[in-house]
C-alpha positions as CSV (number, residue, x, y, z in Angstrom):
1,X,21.2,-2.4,-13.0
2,X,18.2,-2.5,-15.2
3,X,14.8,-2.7,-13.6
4,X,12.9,-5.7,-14.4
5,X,10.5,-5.0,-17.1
6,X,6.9,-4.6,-15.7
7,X,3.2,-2.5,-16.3
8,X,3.8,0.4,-15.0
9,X,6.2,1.2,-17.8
10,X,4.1,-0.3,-20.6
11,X,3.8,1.3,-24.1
12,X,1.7,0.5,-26.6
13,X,3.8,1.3,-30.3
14,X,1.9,2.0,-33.0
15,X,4.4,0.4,-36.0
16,X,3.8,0.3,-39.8
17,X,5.3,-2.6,-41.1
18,X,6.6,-3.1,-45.0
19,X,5.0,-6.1,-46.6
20,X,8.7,-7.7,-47.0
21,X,8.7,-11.1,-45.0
22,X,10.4,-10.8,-41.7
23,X,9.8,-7.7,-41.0
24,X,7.6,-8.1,-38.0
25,X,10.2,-10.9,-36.6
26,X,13.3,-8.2,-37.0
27,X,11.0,-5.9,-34.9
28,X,10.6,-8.3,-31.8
29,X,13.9,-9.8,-31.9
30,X,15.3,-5.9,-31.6
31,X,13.0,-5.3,-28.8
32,X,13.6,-8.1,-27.0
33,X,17.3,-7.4,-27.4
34,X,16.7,-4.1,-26.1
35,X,15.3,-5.5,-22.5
36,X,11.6,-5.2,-23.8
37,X,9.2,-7.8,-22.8
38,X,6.4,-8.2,-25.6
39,X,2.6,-8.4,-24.3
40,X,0.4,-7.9,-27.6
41,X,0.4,-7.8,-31.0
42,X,-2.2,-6.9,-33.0
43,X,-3.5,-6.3,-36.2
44,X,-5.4,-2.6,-36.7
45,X,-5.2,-2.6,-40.3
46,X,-3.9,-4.1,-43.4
47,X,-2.8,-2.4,-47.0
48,X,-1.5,-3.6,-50.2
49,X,2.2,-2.8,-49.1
50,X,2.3,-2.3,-45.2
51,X,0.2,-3.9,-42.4
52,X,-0.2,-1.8,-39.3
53,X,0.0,-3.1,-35.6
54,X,-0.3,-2.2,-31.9
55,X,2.8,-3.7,-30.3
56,X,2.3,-3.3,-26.2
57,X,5.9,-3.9,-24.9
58,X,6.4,-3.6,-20.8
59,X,10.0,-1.8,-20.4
60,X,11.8,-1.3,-16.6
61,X,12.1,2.7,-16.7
62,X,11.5,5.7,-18.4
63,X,14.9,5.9,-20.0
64,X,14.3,2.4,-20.9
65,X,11.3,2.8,-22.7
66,X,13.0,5.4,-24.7
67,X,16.1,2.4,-25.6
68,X,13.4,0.0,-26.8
69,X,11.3,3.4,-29.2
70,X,14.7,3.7,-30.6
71,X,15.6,0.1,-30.9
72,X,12.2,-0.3,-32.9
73,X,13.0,3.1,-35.0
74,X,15.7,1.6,-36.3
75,X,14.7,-1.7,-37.5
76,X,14.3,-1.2,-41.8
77,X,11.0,-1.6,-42.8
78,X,9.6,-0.1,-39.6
79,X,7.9,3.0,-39.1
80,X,6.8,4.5,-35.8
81,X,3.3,6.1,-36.4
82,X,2.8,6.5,-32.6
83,X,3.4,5.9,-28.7
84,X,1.1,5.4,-26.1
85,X,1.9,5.6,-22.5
86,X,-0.5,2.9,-21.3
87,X,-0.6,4.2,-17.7
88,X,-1.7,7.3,-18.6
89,X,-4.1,6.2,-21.0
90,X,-5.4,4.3,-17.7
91,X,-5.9,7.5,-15.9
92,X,-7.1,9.9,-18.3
93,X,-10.2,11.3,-16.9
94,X,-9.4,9.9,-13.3
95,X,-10.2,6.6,-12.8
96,X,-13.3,6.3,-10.4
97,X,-16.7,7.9,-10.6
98,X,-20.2,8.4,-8.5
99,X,-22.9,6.2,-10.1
100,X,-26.7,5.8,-8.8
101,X,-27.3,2.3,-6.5
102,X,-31.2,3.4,-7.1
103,X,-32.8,3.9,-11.1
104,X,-34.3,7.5,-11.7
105,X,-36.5,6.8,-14.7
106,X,-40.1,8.3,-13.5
107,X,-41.7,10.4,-11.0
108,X,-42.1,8.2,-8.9
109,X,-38.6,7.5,-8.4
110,X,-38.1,10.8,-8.4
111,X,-40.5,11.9,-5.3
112,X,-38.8,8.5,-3.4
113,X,-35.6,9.2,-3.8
114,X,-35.7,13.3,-3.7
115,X,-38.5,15.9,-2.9
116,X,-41.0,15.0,-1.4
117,X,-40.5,11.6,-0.3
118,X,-36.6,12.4,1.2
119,X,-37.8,15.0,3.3
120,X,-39.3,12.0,6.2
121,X,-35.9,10.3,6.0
122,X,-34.4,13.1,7.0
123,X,-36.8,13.6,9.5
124,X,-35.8,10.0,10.6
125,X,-32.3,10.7,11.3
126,X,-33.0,14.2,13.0
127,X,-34.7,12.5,15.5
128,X,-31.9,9.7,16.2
129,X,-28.7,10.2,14.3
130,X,-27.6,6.7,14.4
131,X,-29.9,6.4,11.3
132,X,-27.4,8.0,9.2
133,X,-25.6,4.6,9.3
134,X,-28.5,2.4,7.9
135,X,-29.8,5.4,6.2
136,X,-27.2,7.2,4.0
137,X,-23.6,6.1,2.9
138,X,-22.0,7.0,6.1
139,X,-22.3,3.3,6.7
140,X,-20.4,2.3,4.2
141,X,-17.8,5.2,2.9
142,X,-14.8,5.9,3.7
143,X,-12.6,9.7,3.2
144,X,-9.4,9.1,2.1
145,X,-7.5,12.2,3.3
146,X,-3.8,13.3,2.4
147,X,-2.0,17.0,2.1
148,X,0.7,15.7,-0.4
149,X,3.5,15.4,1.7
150,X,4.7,11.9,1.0
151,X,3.7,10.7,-1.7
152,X,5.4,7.2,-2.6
153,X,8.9,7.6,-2.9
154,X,7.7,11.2,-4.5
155,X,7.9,12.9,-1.0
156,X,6.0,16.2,-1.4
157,X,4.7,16.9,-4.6
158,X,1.1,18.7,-2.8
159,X,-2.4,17.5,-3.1
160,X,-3.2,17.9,-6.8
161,X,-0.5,15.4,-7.5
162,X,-1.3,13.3,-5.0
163,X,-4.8,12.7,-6.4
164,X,-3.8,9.6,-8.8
165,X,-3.0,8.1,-5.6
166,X,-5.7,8.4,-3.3
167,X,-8.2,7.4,-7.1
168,X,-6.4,4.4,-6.8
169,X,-6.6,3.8,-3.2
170,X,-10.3,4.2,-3.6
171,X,-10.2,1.7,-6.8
172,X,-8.9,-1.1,-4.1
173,X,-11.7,-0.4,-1.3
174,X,-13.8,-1.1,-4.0
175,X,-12.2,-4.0,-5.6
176,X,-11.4,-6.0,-2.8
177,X,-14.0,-4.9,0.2
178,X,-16.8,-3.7,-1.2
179,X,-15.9,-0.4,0.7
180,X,-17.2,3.2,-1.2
181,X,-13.9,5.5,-0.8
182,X,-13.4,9.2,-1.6
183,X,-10.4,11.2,-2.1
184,X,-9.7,14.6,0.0
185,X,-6.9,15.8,-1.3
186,X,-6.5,19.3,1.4
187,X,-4.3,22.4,0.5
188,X,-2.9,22.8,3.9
189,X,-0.4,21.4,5.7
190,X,-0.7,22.7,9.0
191,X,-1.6,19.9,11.4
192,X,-4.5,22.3,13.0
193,X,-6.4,23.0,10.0
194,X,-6.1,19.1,8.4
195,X,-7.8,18.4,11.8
196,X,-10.6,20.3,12.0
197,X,-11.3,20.1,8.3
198,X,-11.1,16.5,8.9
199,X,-13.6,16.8,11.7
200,X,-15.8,19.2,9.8
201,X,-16.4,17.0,6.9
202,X,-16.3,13.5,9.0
203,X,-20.2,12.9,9.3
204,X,-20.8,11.9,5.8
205,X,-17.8,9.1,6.5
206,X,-18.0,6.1,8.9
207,X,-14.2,6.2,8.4
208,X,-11.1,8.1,8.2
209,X,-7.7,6.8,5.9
210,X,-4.9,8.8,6.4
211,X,-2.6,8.5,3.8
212,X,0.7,10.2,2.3
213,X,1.0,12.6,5.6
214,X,4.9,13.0,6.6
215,X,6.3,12.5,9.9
216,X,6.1,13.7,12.4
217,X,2.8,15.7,11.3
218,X,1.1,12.3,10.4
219,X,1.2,11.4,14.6
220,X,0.1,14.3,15.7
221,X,-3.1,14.5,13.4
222,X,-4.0,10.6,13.7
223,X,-3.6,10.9,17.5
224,X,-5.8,14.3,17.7
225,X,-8.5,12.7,15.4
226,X,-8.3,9.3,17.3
227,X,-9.2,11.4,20.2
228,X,-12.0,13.9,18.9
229,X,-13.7,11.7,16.1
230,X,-16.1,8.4,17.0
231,X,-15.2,7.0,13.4
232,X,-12.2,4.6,13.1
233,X,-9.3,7.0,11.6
234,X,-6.1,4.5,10.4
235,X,-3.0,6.5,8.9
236,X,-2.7,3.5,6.2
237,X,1.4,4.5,5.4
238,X,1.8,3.5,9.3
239,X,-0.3,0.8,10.3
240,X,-1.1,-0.8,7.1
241,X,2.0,-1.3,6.3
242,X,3.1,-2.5,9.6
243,X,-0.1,-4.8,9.4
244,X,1.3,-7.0,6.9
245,X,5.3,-6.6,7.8
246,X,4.2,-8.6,10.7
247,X,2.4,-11.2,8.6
248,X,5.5,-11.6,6.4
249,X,7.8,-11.4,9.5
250,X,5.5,-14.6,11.1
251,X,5.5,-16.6,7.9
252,X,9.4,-15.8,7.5
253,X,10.3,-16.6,10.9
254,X,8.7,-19.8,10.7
255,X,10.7,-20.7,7.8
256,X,13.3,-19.9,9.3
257,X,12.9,-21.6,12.4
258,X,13.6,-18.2,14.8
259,X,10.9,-16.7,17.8
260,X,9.8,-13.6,17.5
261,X,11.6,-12.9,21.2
262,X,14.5,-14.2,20.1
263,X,15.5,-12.5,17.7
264,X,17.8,-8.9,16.4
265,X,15.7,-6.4,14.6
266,X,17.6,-3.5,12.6
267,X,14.9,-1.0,11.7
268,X,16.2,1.7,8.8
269,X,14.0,4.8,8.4
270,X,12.2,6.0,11.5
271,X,9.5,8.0,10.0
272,X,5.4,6.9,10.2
273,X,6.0,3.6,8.8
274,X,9.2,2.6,10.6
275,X,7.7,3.8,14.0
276,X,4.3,1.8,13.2
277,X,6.6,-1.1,11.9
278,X,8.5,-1.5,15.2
279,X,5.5,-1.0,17.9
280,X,3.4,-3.8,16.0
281,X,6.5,-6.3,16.0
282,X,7.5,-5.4,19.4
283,X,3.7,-6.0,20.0
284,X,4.2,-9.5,18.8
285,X,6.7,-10.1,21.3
286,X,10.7,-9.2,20.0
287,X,12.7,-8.0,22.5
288,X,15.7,-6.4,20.7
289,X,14.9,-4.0,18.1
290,X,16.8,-0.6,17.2
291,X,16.0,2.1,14.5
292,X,18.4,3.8,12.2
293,X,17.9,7.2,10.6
294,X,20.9,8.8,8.3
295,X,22.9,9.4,11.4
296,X,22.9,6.5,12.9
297,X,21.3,4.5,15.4
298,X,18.7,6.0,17.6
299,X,19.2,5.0,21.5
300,X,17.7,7.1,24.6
301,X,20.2,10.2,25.1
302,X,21.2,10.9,22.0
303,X,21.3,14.3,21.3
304,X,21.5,15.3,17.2
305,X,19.0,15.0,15.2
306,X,16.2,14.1,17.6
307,X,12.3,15.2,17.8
308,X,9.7,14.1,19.9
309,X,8.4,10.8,17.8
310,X,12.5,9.8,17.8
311,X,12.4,10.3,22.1
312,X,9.5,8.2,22.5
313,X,11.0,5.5,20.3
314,X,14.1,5.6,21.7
315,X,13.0,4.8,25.5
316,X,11.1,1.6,24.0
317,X,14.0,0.0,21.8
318,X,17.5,-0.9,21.5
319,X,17.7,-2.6,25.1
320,X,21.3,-2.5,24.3
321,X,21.9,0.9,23.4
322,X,24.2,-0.3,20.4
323,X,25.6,2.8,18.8
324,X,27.0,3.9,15.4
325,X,25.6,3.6,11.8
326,X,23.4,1.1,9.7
327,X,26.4,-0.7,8.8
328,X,27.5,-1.5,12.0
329,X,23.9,-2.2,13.6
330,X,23.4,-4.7,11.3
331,X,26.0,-6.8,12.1
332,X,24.6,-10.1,14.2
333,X,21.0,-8.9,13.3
334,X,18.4,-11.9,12.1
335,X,16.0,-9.7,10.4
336,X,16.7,-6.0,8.6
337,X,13.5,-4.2,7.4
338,X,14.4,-1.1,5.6
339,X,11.5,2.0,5.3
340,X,14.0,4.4,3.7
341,X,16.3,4.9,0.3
342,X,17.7,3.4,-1.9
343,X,21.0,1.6,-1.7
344,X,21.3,2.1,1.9
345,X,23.1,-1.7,2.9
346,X,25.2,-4.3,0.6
347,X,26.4,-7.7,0.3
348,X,28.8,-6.9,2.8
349,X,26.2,-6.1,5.3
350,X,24.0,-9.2,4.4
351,X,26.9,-11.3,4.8
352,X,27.6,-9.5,8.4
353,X,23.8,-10.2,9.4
354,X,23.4,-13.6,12.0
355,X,22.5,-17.3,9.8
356,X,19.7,-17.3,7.8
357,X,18.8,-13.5,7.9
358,X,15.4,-11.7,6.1
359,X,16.0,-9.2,4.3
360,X,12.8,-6.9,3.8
361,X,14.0,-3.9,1.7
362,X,10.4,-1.7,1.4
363,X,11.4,1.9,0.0
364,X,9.8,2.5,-3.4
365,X,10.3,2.2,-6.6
366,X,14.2,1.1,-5.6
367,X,14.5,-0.8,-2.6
368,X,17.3,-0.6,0.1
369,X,19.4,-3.5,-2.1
370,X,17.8,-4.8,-4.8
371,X,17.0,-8.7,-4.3
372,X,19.4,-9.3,-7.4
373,X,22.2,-8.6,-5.1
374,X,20.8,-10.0,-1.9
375,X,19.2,-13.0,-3.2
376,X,22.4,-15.5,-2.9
377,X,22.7,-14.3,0.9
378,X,19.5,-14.6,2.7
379,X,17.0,-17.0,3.6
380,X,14.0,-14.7,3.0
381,X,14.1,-11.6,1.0
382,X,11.2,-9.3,0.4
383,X,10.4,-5.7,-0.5
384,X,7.1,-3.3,-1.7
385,X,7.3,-3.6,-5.2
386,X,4.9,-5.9,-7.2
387,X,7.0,-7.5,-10.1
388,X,9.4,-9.6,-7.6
389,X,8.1,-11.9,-4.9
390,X,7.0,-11.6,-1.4
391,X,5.1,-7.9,-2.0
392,X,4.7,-5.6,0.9
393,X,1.7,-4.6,0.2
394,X,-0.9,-2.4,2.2
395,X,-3.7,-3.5,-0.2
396,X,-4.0,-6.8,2.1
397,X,-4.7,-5.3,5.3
398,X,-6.4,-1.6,4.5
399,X,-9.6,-2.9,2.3
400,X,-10.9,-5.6,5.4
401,X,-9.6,-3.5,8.1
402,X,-12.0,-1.0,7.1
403,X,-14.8,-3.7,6.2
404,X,-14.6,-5.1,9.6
405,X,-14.6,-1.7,11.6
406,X,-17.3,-0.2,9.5
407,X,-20.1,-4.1,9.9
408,X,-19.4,-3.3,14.1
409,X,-19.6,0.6,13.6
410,X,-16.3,0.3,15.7
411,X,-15.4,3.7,17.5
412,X,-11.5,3.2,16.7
413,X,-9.1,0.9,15.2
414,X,-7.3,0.0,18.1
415,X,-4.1,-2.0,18.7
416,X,-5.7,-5.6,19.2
417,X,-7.4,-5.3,15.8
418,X,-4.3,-4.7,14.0
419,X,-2.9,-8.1,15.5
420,X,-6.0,-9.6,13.9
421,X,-5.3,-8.9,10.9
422,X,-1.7,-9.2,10.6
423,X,-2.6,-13.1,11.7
424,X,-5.3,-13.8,9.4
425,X,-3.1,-12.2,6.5
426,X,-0.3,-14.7,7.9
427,X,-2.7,-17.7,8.5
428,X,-4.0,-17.6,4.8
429,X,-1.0,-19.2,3.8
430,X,-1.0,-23.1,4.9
431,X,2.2,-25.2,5.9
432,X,2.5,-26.4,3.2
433,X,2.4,-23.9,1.0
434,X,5.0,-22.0,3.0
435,X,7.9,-21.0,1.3
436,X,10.9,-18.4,0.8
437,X,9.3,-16.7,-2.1
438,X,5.3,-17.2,-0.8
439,X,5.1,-15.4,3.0
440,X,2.5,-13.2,2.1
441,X,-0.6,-14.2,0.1
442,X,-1.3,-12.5,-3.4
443,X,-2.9,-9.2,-3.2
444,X,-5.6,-10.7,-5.7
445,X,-6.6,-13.3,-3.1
446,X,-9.9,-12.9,-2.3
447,X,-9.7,-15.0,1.1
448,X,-7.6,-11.8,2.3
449,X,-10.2,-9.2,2.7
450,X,-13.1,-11.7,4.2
451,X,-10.4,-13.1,6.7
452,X,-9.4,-10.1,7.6
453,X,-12.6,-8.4,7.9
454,X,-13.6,-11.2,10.1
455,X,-11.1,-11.5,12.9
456,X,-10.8,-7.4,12.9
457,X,-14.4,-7.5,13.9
458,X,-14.4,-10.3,15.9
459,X,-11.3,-8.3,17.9
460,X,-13.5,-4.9,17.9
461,X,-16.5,-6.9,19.8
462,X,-13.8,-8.6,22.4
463,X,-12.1,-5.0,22.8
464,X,-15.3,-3.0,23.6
465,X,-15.1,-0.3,20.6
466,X,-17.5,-2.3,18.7
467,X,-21.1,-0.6,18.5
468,X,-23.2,-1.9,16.6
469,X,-25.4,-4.5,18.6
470,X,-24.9,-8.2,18.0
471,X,-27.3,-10.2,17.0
472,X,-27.6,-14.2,17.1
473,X,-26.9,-14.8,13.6
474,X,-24.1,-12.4,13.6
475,X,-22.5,-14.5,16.4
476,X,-23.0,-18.1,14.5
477,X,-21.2,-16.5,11.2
């Protein structure tokens, strides 16, 4: 099945076109008929014989982008000067930079913001070290940390390649919270040396993402730096994503008409996000929830293919102790939320699942079953990827989780502040608006962030981890 046609495949074919009439329309009919969807078409330059033009064309893979460049190629009259992979163009360079918040035109400037005038700041925050957050950036920057282990659905491809990822990650602080971000991409992947480098570098930050860490590392170096930093530190694959699985899971289950204790969870993939997934929804208050991995489902005694993060889940889920594999878990289930691979369940399994199930398939680029398939059997159907609806997205929690914890100078990110956001994602989204295809709000949606931002602060200040002192005005906001 051909992916639908989106951005992140979008060319940009640079085509010489004969002056004969038609031509151009014999060029977009055989794209089109080749799967392409046509963005732009424009004019670069015009001759006597041939006019030359930019045709951007989204296509849904590799291999298809190649179909439609051939498709074109072979239309008479049409010559392919060039191709442009538009998502590289995008990232040529790297895609975020440092830039001056002060001007530095004379000396004055000069002796204020360096030698001599610096030197009494510094001064400043020798003597109380709090400074640093009114001070310097610490107040408002944030290290985004990864070794490369799992990136996307790319697993581990090591910390040069993982730097795209963490520029983009910093692209959406920005964008949506205001929040300064950094990458630290670290060529280690013992758990030891991520933590103390973390620790080492943390007092320029007033906050620690985690991100693209593989289980079960990921839980032993959040839970270490939880422990030994005073800066929030979030592992964003985990909890962000668990942040707004519960959002969609509250809008879904309203449209549903089901309570979150009554219903059947099925949980595939049992690695950071899976684990985070199922302690925030049990959180919420379901009762019956059991996790899958490749061999089955996991329930307290079993024996192969355990570790320690698999024990611990095991003694706080599947009240049941239902055994066997995914296909047989899921039969009866209300909701299935699949953090895994591709392909794992089927119409047959959907059809198996209790009345009106939801459905969110969430591994990357190719979900669990694609909604294609699933859509003509469930009553809510959702998965990570951005060009179908209902987007799992972790750019609705992470931006105003951090905004939030970094206004209170909050010490952690604890438990009751991930509740608070997964609410106010869910909240944004009015009765009446409501719908199958609209659970979660759109990652563009600038109410997001702000409410986010808001009740994760106000849940820092009624949790105690808050530090920052509150002042009357802050209250009245």
């Amino acid at each position: 099945m051909q992916n639908t046609p989106s951005a992140s495949y979008s060319l940009t074919l640079r085509v010489k076109l004969s002056s004969r009439t038609g031509t151009l329309g014999e060029l977009t009919t055989a794209i089109g008929r080749a799967g392409g969807d046509i963005g732009a078409i424009d004019i670069v330059s015009v001759g006597r014989d041939a006019i030359i033009r930019d045709v951007t064309v989204n296509a849904g893979s590799s291999e298809h982008g190649k179909e439609i460049l051939s498709a074109a190629r072979d239309v008479d009259g049409v010559e392919v000067i060039n191709v442009s992979d538009r998502v590289f163009l995008m990232h040529i360079g790297g895609k975020i930079e440092v830039v001056s918040k002060a001007p530095l035109k004379t000396r004055a400037d000069l002796s204020m913001a360096y030698t001599p005038g610096v030197a009494r700041v510094c001064e400043a925050i020798h003597r109380d070290p709090e400074k640093a957050y009114t001070l310097t950036i610490k107040r408002n920057t944030v290290a985004i940390v990864t070794d490369g282990t799992a990136v996307l659905g790319l697993g581990d491809i090591g910390p040069a390649a993982a730097m795209p990822v963490m520029e983009g990650k910093a692209m959406l602080f920005k964008e949506f919270a205001g929040v300064d971000a950094f990458p630290i991409c670290l060529s280690t992947k013992d758990p030891a040396e991520i933590v103390q480098t973390i620790k080492l570098i943390s007092t320029a930050f007033g906050g620690i993402n985690l991100e693209d860490i593989s289980a079960p590392r990921c839980f032993e170096i959040e839970s270490r730096l939880q422990e030994e930093l005073d800066i929030p530190v979030f592992h964003d694959d985990q909890h962000g994503t668990a942040v707004v699985v519960l959002a969609a899971l509250i809008n879904a289950l309203k449209i549903v008409g089901k309570r979150m204790e009554d219903i059947k969870v099925v949980v595939n993939g049992v690695g950071a996000a899976g684990v985070a997934c199922s302690k925030i929804i049990l959180s919420a208050g379901v009762r019956n929830l059991i996790g899958c991995d490749q061999f089955g489902a996991i329930y307290q005694g079993r024996q192969e293919h355990m570790n320690w993060v698999k024990e611990s889940f095991s003694r706080e889920t599947n009240p049941n102790m239902e055994k066997g594999s995914i296909h047989d878990i899921i039969r009866g289930a209300d909701v299935f939320l699949g953090l895994s691979v591709p392909g794992v369940i089927g119409v047959e399994d959907l059809k198996a699942m209790a009345e009106k199930p939801i459905v969110f398939a969430m591994a990357n680029p190719t979900p669990e079953i694609m909604p294609e398939e699933a859509w003509e059997h469930v009553a809510v159907m959702a998965t990570g990827r951005s060009d179908y609806p209902n987007q799992i997205n972790n750019v609705l929690c992470f931006p105003g989780i951090f905004r939030g914890a970094l206004a209170c100078r909050a010490s952690r990110i604890n438990e009751e502040m991930k509740l608070a956001a997964a609410q106010a994602i869910a909240a944004i989204i009015t009765d009446e608006e409501r719908h199958p295809e609209y659970i979660v709000p759109s990652v563009f949606d600038k109410r997001v962030a702000e409410a986010v931002s808001r009740e994760v602060e106000e849940a820092a200040y009624r949790t105690g981890v808050a530090r920052r002192e509150r002042t009357h005005s802050d209250a009245l906001m």
